[in-house]
N, C-alpha and C positions, 0 to 999 in steps of 0.2 A: 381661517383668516382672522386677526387680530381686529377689534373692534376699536378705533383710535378715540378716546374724548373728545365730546365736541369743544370747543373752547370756551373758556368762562365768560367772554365779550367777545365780540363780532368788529370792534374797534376798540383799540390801546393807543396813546400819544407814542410817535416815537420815540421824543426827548419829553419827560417826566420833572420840573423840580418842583423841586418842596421845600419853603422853607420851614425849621425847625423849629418852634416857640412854642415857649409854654415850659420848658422842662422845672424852671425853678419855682413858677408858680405851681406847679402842679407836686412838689418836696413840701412848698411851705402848705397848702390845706391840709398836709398828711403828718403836720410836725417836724419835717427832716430836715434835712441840711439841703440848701441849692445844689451841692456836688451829690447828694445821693440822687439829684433828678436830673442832670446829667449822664449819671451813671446807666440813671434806667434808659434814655433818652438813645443811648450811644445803642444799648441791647436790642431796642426796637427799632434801630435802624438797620439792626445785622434783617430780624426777622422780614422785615417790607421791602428789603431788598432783594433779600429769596423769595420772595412771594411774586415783584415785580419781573424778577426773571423769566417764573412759570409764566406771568402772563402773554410775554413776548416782549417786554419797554427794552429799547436799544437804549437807552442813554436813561440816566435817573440823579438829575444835579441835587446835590442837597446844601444848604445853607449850614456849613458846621460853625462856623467863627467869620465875625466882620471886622473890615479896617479899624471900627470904632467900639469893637468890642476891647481893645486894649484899655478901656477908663473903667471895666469892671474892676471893683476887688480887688487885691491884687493876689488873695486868696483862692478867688473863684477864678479866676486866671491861669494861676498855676498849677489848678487841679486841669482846664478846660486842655492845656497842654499837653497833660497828660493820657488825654485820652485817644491818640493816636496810636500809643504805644499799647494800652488795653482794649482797642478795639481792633486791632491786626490780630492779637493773641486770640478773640473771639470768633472774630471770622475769617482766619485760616484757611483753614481746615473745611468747614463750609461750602466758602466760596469756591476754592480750586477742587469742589467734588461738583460744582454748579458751572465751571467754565466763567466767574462773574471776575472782571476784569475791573481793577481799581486806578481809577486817576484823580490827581489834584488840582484845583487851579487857586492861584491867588500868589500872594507874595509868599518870598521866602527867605528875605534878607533880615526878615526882622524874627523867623524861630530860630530856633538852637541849632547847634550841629548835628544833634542826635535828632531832633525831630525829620531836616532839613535829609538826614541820612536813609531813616524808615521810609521819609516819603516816595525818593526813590530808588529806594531796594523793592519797596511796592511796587512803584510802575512798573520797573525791570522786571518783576516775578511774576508779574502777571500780561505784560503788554501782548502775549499770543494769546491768551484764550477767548474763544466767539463767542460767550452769553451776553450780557446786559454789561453795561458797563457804568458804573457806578463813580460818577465825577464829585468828589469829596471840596467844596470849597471853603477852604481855610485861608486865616486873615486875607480875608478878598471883598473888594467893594465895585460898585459895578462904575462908578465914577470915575475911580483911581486905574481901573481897566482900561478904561476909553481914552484917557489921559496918556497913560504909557503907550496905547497903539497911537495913539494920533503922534506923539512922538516919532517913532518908531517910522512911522509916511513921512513924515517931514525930513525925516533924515535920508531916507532914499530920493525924497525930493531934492535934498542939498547935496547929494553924490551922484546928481544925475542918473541913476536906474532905475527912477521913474519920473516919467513925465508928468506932470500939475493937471494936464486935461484924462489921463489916464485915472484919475482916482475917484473909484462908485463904492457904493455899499461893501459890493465883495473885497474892496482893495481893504479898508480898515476890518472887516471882519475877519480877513487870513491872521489880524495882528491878534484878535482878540484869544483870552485861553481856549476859549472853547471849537477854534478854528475848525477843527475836526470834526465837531458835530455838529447837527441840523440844529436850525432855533429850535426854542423851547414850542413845544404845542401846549403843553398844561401848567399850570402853577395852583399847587396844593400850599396853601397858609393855614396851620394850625394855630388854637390858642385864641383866637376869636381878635383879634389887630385887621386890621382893611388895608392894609399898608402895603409898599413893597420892600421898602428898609434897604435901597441900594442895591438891590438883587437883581443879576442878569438885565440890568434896562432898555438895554439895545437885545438882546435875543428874547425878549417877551413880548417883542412889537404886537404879531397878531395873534399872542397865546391865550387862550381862556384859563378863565381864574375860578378857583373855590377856596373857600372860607368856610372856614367850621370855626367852632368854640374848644370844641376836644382839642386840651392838650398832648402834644407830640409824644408824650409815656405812652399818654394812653389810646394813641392812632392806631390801633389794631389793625388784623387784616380784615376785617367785616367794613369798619368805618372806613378803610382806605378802599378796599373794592366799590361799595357806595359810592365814592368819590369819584372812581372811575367810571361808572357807570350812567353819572350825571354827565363826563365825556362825551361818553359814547349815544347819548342822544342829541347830542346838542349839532348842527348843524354852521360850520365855517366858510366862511365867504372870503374872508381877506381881504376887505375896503369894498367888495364887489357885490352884486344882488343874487340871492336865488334863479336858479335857473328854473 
């Protein structure tokens, strides 16, 4: 009889984000260029995403690019672009030996048509397989989110197929990207900011938060598991008391 591992936590968040910070400070104490911290940035997203799969996380959003990240650089811009195209090349191959399942959410009127193209030939390639699935948000702001579903209710309001007294929480959440998945339960901020920077605002309602100082290069799986494990003892209530 085969002896199965016990699992590495006893409790993992469903839905996982993180946002990403830190990558360009963490080039400049090393000498480099912001795009070589980037670069690393993107590689250790492939690793904590294999890593988050073993653990069991069904969803894992990460913060790649904000609405307001267009006033960078126009340098650091064009390289940040580009890394959609060298991070599919990276984790390939990986991923679909993992079953890890890639999705986008944010705009996409304002990337290329070659970005606009990869994004979904991704989802296409991947939308059957059951591991973890890995929600990529690019140029996405959680404001400009909320904005387009409120839209989006009001239009069904003015074409009558829905009724004004019919519309709760669930009604704008079906609009929002992430419709298909559970809110967030955790939020990992790297980089040492206390902030949320527009991220997910409506699916973080009743999610617990961690802060670290480690920049996102250098988020390992030791300091990430740490992370989760401060999760996993923490005890959620939901507006409610202890039982």
């Amino acid at each position: 009889m085969i002896k199965r591992k016990k699992p590495l936590l006893n409790r993992v968040p469903r839905h996982l984000a993180i946002i990403l910070d830190g990558n360009g400070r963490w080039a400049k104490k090393r000498g480099l260029a912001r795009t070589e911290g980037h670069k690393k940035g993107a590689m250790n997203l492939k690793n904590i995403a294999l890593f988050a799969n073993e653990l069991g996380i069904e969803v894992m959003s990460v913060y790649a690019f904000s609405t307001e990240n267009w006033s960078r650089p126009q340098e650091e811009v064009d390289y940040l672009m580009k890394l959609p195209k060298l991070f599919e090349e990276q984790f390939r191959d990986s991923f679909k030996d993992n079953s890890i399942r890639v999705a986008f959410s944010g705009r996409r009127d304002r990337l290329s048509k070659a970005n606009v193209d990869l994004l979904e030939r991704i989802e296409k390639d991947t939308a059957s397989r059951d591991g973890m699935t890995l929600n990529i948000c690019l140029d996405y702001g959680s404001k400009d989110e909320i904005i387009r579903a409120v839209k989006e209710v009001v239009k069904e309001v003015q074409e009558n197929k829905l009724p004004l007294d019919a519309i709760h929480e669930e009604t704008l959440g079906k609009h929002l990207y992430t419709s298909e998945f559970p809110d967030v339960d955790y939020l990992i901020r790297t980089s040492g900011e206390l902030r949320l920077s527009n991220f997910l605002l409506w699916q973080v309602a009743y999610a617990e938060f961690y802060f670290t100082k480690t920049p996102w290069p250098a988020f390992g799986r030791t300091k990430f598991l740490r992370a989760l494990i401060s999760y996993a003892k923490r005890q959620r209530r939901f507006g409610g008391l202890k039982g």
